[in-house]
C-alpha positions as CSV (number, residue, x, y, z in Angstrom):
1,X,164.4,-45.4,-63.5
2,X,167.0,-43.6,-60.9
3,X,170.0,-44.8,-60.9
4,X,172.7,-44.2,-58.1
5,X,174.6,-42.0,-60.5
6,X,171.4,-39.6,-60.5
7,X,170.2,-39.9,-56.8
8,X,173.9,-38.5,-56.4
9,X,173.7,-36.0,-58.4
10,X,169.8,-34.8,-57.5
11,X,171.0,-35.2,-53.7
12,X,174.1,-32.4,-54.5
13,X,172.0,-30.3,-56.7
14,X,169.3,-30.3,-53.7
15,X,171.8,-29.3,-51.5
16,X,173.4,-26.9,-53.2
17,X,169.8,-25.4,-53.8
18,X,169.3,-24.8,-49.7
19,X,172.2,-22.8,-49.2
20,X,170.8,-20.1,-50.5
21,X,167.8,-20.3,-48.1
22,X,169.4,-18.4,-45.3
23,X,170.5,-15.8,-46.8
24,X,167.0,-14.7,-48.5
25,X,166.0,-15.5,-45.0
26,X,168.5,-13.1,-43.4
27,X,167.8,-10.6,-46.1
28,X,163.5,-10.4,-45.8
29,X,163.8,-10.7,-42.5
30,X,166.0,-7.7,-42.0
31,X,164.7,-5.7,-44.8
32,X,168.5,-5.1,-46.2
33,X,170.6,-6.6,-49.1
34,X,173.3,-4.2,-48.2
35,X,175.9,-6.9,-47.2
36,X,175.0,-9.0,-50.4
37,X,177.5,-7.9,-53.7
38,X,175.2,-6.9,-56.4
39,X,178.2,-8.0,-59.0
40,X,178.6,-11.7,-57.0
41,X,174.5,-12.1,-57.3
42,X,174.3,-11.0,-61.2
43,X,177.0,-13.2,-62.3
44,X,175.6,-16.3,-59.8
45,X,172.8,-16.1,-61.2
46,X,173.7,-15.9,-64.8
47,X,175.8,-18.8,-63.9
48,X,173.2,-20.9,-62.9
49,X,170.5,-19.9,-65.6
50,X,173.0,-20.7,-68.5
51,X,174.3,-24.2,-66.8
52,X,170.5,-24.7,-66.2
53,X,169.4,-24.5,-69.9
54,X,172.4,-26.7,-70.9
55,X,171.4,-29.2,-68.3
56,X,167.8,-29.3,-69.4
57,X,169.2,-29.7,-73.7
58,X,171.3,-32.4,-72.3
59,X,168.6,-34.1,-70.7
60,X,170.7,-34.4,-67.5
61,X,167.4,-34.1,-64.9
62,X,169.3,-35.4,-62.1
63,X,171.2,-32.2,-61.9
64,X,168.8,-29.7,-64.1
65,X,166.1,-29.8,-61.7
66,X,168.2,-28.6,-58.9
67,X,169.6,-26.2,-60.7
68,X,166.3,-24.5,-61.9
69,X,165.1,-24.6,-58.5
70,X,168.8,-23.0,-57.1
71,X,168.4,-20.5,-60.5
72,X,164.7,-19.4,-59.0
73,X,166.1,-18.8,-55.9
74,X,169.2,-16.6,-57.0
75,X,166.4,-14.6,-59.1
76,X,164.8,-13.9,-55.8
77,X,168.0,-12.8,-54.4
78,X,169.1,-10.9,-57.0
79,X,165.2,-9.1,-57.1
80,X,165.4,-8.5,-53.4
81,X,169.0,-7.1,-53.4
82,X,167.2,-4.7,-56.1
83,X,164.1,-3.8,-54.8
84,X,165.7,-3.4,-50.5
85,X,168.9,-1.4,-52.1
86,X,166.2,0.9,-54.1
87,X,164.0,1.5,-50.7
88,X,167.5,2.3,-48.4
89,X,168.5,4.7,-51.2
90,X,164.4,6.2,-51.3
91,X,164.4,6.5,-47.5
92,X,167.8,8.7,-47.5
93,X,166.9,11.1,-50.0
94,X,163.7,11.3,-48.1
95,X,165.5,11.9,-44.8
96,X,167.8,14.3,-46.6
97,X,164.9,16.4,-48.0
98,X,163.4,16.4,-44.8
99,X,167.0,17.8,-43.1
100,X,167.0,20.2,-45.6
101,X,163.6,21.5,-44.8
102,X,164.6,21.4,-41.0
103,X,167.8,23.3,-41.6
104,X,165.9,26.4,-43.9
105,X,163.0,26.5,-40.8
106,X,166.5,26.7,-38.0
107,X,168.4,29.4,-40.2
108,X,165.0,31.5,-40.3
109,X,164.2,31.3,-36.8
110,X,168.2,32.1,-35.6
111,X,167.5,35.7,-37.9
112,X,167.4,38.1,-35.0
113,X,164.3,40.1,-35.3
114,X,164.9,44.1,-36.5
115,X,162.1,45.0,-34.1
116,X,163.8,46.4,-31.1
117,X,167.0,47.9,-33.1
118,X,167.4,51.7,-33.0
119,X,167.1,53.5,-36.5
């Protein structure tokens, strides 16, 4: 049976849970985890997985169910920060390889041509 004490602490645990919903919104939808600290996500969601298993030995559902759920959705952040920090850093080295190839085809074309010089 629920008792006050637990709808109380299920009702925080929920809400705590949501607040990380727009920021993985913000971050999908524009394809950039630059503006989240990697340190900050890391230790958040270390954080939540250890107070998480202690929740769960304690058999404290009211607040270990939120927690799991607020754990899953750090891991998510944390993978996303990953994987859209990997891609930015992918992309430059691709445009900077491509600049490179630019620049060599300019400096060969700017070589005056030998063709008309007198011996």
């Amino acid at each position: 049976m629920i008792t006050g004490t637990d709808a109380l602490g299920f009702t925080g645990g929920v809400l705590l849970s949501i607040c990380l919903a727009p920021q993985l919104i913000k971050m999908f939808r524009k394809k950039s985890a630059k503006e989240i600290s990697f340190s900050f996500t890391l230790l958040y969601f270390t954080g939540l997985l250890m107070t998480a298993i202690y929740m769960t030995l304690i058999k404290a559902w009211a607040g270990a169910i939120p927690i799991w759920v607020e754990t899953f959705f750090s891991m998510i952040l944390m993978m996303g920060k990953i994987y859209f920090d990997t891609s930015a850093e992918k992309q430059r080295g691709d445009e900077m390889e491509l600049d490179e190839e630019e620049g060599v085809a300019t400096a060969s074309e700017a070589i005056p041509d030998d063709q008309g010089a007198s011996p």
